[in-house]
C-alpha positions as CSV (number, residue, x, y, z in Angstrom):
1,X,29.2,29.9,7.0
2,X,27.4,33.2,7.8
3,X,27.6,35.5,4.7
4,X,25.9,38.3,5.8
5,X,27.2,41.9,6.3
6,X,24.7,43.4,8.8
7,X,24.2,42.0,12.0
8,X,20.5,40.5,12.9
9,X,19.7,41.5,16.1
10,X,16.7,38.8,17.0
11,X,13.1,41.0,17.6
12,X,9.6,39.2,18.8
13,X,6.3,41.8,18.4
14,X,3.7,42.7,16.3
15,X,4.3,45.3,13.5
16,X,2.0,46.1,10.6
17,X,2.8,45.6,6.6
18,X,0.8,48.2,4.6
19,X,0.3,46.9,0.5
20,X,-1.2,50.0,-1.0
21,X,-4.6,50.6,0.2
22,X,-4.4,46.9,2.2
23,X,-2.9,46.7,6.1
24,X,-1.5,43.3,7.7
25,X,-0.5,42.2,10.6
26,X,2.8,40.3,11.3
27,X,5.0,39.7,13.3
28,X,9.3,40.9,13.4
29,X,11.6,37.9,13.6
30,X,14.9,40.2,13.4
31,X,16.0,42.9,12.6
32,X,19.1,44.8,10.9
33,X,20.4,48.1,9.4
34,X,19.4,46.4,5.7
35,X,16.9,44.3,6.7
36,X,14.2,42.5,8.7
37,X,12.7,39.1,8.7
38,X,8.5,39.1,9.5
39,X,6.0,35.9,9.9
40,X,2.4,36.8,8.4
41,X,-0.1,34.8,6.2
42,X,-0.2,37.3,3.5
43,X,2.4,36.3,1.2
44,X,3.5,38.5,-1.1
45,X,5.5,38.9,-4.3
46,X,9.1,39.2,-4.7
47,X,10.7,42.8,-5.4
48,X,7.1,44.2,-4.4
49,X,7.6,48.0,-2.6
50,X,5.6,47.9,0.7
51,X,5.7,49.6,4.2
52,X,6.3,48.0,7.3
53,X,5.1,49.9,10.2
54,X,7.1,49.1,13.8
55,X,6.0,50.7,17.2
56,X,9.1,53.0,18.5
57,X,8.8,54.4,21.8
58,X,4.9,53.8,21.3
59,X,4.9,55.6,17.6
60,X,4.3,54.1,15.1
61,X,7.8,54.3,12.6
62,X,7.0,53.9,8.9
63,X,9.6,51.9,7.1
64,X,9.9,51.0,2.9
65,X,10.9,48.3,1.6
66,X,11.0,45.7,-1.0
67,X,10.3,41.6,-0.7
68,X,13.4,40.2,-1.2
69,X,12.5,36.3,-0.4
70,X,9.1,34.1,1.0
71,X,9.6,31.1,2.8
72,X,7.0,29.0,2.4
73,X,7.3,26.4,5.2
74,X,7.0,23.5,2.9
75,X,8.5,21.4,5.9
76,X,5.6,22.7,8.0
77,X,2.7,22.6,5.7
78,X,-0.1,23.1,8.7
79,X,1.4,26.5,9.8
80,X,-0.1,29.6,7.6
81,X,2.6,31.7,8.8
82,X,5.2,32.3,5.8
83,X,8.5,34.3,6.6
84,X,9.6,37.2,3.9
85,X,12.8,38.8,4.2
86,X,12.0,42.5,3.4
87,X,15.0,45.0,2.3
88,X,14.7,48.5,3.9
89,X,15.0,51.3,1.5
90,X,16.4,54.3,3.6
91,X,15.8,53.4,6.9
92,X,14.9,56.1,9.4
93,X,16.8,57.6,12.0
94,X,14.1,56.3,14.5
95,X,14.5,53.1,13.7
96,X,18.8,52.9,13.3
97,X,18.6,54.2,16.7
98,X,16.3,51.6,18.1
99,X,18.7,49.0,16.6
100,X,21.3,50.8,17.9
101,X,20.1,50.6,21.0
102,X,19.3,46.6,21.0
């Protein structure tokens, strides 16, 4: 059973997560209004405030959030790739209308 509100609309390509000072790059698994799912290496702590930063029409669309789960592959210990499940915090209009759009 499926108990989320917001549809995921699935999303393959590179974004940026920025920690403070500290830039990383990921990759967007999906995407919704409240949320989006990203694969990197850095793993990082839950309830931590970061930006994720998403090309839009070849801009780059600054997003805040907050880590809201890590996944840490423990059935796939050879790949360094975690998944984090990241909660937006007001959302642009940029980036509703590009999910809009999907």
């Amino acid at each position: 059973m499926d108990l989320r509100k917001e549809k995921r609309v699935p999303e393959a390509k590179e974004i940026k997560i920025r920690d403070g000072e500290q830039t990383y790059p990921a990759f967007l698994v999906d995407m919704s209004r409240k949320g989006i799912s990203i694969k990197t290496e850095h793993v990082l702590p839950c309830y931590k405030v970061i930006d994720v930063i998403i090309d839009i029409d070849n801009k780059p669309v600054r997003i805040n959030g907050s880590v809201r789960w890590v996944n840490d592959n423990l059935e796939k210990p050879d790949d360094t790739l975690k998944e984090i499940g990241i909660l937006l915090i007001d959302p642009p209009a940029e980036y509703l209308d590009y999910l809009a759009a999907q």
